[in-house]
N, C-alpha and C positions, 0 to 999 in steps of 0.2 A: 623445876626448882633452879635451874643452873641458867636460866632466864632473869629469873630474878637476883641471882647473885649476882650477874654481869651486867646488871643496871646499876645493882646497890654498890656498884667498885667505881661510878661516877656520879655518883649522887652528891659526895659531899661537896663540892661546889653550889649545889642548889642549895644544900641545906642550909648550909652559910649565908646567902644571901637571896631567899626565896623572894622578897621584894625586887631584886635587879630581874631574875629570874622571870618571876611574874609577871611585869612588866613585859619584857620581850616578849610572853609566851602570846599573852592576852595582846598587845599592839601588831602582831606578825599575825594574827587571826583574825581582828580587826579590819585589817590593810589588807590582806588577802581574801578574806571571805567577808565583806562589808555586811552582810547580810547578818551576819552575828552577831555586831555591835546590836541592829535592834530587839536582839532577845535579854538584854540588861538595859533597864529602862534608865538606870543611873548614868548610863555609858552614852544615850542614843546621841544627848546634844553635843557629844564631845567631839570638836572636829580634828580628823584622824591626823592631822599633824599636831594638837596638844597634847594627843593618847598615850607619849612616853612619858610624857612628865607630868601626870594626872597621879596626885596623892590615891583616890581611890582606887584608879585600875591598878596601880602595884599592889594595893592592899590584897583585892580581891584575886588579883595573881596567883600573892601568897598565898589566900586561903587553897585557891585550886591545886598548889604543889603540895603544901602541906598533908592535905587529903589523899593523892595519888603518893607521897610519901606512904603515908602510913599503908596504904594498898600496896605498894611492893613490898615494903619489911613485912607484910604480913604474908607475905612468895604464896599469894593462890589459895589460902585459907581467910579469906576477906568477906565472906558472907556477911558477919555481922556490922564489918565497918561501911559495905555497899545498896545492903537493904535499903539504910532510910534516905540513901543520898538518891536511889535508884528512884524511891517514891519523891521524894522532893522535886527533885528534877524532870519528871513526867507529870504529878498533878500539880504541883504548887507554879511550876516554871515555864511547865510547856517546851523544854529543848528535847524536841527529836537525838534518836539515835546518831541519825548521820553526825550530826554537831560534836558527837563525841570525838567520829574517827577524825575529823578536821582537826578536832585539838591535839589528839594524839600526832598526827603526822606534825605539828608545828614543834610540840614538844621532842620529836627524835630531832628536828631541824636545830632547834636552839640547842640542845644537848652535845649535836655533834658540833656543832659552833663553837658553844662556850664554855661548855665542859669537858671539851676533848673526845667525847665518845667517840669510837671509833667501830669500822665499821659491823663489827662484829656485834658490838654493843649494842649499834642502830638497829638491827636484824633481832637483836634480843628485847630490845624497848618496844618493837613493832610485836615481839608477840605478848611481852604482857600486856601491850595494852589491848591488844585483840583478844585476848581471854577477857579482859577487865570489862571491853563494850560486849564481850559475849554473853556475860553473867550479867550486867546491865539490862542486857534486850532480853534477859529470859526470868529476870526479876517482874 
């Protein structure tokens, strides 16, 4: 629980502006792990220097924080909000596991970035999200 408190004490920066957010989360993942872009077919032709300033990859950004929002506020009681993302994401999408922890490691990066987190924080984001792909991979 105290995992999740110490995310949700830098959250609101994101929450504020999940589109800037977004953008960096999904363009640093892009750019690092190219291999990504081809699992969003919306994203594949986008050549990775338009990728910041691409209306949809911010949208789609946002939708990713928003979601992982509401998986922290919900501190490890998230069963119901991860079930159907858990099945979507494996049958409708095909993104392996691994894909998750890649986003997750981008998200402590921007976090400590641009939301100040610090390091105590990063260490605390690293485990919810490592609970969050654990429940993921055993959904």
């Amino acid at each position: 629980m105290a995992d999740f408190d110490a995310v949700l004490m830098y959250w609101g920066p994101v929450e504020a502006d999940y589109k800037t957010f977004g953008s960096l989360v999904l363009t640093r993942l892009f750019t690092e792990h190219p291999e990504t872009q081809k699992l969003f077919p919306r994203f594949v032709s986008i050549p990775q220097g338009e990728l910041a300033s691409n209306a949809d990859v911010s949208d789609h950004g946002a939708t990713v924080l928003k979601e992982l929002g509401e998986l922290v506020k919900a501190k490890g009681s998230h069963a119901a909000i991860l079930k159907p993302l858990a099945n979507s994401h494996a049958t409708t999408h095909k993104i392996s596991i691994n894909n998750f922890k890649l986003i997750s490691e981008i998200v402590v990066q921007v976090m400590a970035e641009k939301a100040g987190l610090n390091a105590a924080g990063q260490q605390a984001l690293r485990n919810v999200m490592d609970k969050i792909v654990a429940d993921l991979e055993a959904d």
